[in-house]
PLY file of the C-alpha trace (Angstrom):
ply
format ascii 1.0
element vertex 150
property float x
property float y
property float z
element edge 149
property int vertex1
property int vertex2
end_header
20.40 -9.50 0.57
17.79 -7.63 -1.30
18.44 -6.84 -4.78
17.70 -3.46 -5.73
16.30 -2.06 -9.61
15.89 1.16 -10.51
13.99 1.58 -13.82
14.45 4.99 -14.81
11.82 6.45 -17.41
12.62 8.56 -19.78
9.04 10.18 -19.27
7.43 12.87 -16.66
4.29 11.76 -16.54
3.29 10.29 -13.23
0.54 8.18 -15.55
3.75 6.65 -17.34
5.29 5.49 -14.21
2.22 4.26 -12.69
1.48 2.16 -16.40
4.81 1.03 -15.63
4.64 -0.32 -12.66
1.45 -2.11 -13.34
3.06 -3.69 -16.25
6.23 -4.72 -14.20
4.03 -6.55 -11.84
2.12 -7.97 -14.08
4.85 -9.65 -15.83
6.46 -10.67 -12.18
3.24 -12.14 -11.71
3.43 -14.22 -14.79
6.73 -15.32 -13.89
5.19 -16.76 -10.59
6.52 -13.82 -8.26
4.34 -12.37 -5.76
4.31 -8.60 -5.38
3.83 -6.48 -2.50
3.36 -2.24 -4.24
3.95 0.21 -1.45
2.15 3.75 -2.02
2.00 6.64 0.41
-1.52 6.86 1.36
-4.75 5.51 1.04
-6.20 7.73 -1.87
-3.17 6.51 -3.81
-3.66 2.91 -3.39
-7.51 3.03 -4.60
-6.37 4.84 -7.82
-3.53 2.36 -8.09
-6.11 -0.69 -7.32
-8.77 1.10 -10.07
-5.44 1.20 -12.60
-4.90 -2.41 -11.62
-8.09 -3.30 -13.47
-7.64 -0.79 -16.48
-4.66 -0.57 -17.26
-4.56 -3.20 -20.09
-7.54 -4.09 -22.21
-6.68 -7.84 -22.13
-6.19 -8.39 -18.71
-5.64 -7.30 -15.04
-3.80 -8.08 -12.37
-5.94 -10.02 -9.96
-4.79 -8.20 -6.74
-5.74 -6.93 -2.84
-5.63 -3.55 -1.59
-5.33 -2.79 1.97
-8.14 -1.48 3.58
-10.67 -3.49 1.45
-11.31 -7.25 1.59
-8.42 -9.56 1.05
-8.77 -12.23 -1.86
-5.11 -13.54 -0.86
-4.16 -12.63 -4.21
-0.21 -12.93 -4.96
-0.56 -9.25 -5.51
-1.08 -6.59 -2.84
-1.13 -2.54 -2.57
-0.52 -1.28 0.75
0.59 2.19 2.63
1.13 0.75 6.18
3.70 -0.16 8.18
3.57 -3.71 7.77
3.59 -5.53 4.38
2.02 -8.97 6.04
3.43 -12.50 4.05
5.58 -10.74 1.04
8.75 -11.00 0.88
9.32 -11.53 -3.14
9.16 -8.52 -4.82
8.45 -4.70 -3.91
7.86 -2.25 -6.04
8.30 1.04 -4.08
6.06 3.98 -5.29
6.34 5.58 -2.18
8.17 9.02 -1.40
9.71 7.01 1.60
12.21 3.76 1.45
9.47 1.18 3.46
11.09 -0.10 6.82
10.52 -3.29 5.72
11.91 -3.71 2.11
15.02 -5.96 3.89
12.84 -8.45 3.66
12.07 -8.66 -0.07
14.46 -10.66 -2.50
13.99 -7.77 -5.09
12.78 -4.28 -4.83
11.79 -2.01 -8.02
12.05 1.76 -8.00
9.97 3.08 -10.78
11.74 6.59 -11.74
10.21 9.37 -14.23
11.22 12.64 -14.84
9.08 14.28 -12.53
11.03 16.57 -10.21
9.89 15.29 -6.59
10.27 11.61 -8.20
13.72 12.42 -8.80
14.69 13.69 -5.92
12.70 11.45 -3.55
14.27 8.21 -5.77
17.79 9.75 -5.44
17.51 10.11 -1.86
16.36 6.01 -1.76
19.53 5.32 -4.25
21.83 7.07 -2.03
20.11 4.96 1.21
20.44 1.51 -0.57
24.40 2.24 -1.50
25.42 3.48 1.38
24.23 0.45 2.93
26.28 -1.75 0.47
22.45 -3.14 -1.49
23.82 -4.35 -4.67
21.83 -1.94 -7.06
21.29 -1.86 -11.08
20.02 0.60 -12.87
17.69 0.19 -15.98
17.48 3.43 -18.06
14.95 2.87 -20.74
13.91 4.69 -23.94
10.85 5.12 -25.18
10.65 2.49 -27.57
11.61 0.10 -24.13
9.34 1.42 -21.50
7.39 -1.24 -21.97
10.21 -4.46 -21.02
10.50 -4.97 -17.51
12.75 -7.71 -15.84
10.92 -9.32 -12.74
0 1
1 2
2 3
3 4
4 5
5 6
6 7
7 8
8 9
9 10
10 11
11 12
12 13
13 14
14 15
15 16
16 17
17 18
18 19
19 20
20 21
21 22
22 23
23 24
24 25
25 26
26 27
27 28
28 29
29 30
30 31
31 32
32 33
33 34
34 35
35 36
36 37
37 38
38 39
39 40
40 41
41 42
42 43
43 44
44 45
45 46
46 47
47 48
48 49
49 50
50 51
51 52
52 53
53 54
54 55
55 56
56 57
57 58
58 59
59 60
60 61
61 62
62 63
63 64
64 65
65 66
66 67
67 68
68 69
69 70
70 71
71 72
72 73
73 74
74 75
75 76
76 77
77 78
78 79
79 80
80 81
81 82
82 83
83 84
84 85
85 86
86 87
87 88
88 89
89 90
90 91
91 92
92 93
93 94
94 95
95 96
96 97
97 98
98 99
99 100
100 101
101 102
102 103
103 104
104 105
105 106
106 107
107 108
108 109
109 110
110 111
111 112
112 113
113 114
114 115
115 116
116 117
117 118
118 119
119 120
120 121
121 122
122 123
123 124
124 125
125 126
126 127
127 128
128 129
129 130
130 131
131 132
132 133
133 134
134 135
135 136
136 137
137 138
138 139
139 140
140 141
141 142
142 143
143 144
144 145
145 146
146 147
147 148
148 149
């Protein structure tokens, strides 16, 4: 059964939970995960694939974005229906719970303090519980946005 993480940021900034969520998959990546990151649409996967590369000035996360060229990289941004080969971790961006996130041994929910965040992430808490998902939730301070657990 998927496990299910909510890391909830004590910040409203969309930039935040975006810096975030690069960071988390970075460190899942270093850990020897493979990532699948589910956005809504295309324009938010090519800002999330540009923040890929910048988001750290001493490294990146060597990843594939869907609609470009794949590099079979253990990392991969999508906004489909269909999340290919992963099945390790998902980290959920999107305003909708993916119909494929059964599939995943772990799933992330990035939370700030951002009003539609909240109340699209609540609406994806309430949808894992009431389907008995064993869920955890990670409220960090400032001082601890930057730990993640992969």
């Amino acid at each position: 059964m998927t496990s299910i993480d909510f890391y909830v940021l004590p910040h409203s900034s969309m930039e935040q939970r975006l810096d975030f969520a690069c960071r988390w998959t970075q460190k899942a990546l270093r850990n020897d995960h493979s990532v699948y990151v589910a956005v809504d649409n295309e324009k938010q996967a090519d800002y999330l694939d540009r923040l890929f590369w910048q988001f750290s000035p001493d490294s990146f996360v060597p990843h594939d974005c869907e609609g470009k060229p794949q590099l079979q990289a253990r990392v991969k941004i999508g906004f489909g229906d269909d999340c290919g080969d992963f099945h390790d971790c998902l980290v959920n961006l999107s305003q909708q719970v993916p119909g494929y996130f059964s599939r995943f041994q772990r799933l992330a929910e990035i939370v700030c303090q951002e009003e539609k965040v909240l109340a699209n992430t609540r609406q994806h808490y309430n949808f894992y519980q009431h389907r008995g998902y064993p869920i955890e939730t990670h409220r960090l301070p400032d001082k601890r946005a930057d730990t993640a657990r992969p």
